[in-house]
N, C-alpha and C positions, 0 to 999 in steps of 0.2 A: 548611873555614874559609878565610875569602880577607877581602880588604878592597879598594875600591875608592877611589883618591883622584883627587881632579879635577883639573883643569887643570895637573897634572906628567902626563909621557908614561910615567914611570918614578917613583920613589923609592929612595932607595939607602942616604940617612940623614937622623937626626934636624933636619938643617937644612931638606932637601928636603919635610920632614912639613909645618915651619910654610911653607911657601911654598904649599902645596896650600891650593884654592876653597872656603874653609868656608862660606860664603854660597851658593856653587851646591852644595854638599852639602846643606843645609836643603834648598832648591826639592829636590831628587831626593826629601829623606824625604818632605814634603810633602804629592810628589805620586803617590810611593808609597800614601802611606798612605790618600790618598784615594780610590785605588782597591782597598782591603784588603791592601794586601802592607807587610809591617812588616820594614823595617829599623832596623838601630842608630842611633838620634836621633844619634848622634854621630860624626863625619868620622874619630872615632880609636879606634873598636872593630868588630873584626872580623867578619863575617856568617857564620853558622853553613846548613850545610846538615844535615839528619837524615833520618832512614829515616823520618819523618813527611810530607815532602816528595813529592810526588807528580811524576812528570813533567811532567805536566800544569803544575804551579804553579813547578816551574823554566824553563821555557819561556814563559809569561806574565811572571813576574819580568824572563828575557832582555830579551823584546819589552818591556816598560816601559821598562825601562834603557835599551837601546836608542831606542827611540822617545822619551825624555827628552834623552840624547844627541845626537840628531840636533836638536830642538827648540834646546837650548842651542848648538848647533855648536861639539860640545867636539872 
């Protein structure tokens, strides 16, 4: 379980939450989901990995994430 929040380098607490990109969190769900990988529609729920998960599909999720990150130049 992990969460990823955008434009803080960190988060530490509830003030630093509302200061985090909710608007460049939508674009990531997006454009996630336009390529089939489903994240949490929302900037303040956690993403689950399971033994459902394939190497394969955490490595493509990576490279999306990544390759969205670098597009946004977070």
């Amino acid at each position: 379980m992990f969460t990823l929040f955008l434009g803080k380098r960190s988060v530490k607490n509830m003030q630093e939450v509302l200061e985090i990109d909710l608007e460049g969190y939508q674009r990531l769900f997006r454009t996630l989901f336009k390529q089939g990988i489903y994240i949490p529609p929302s900037a303040h729920e956690a993403w689950f990995i399971s033994a459902a998960h394939t190497e394969e599909h955490l490595i493509r999720t990576k490279d999306a994430v990544i390759s969205f990150l670098e597009m946004e130049t977070y």
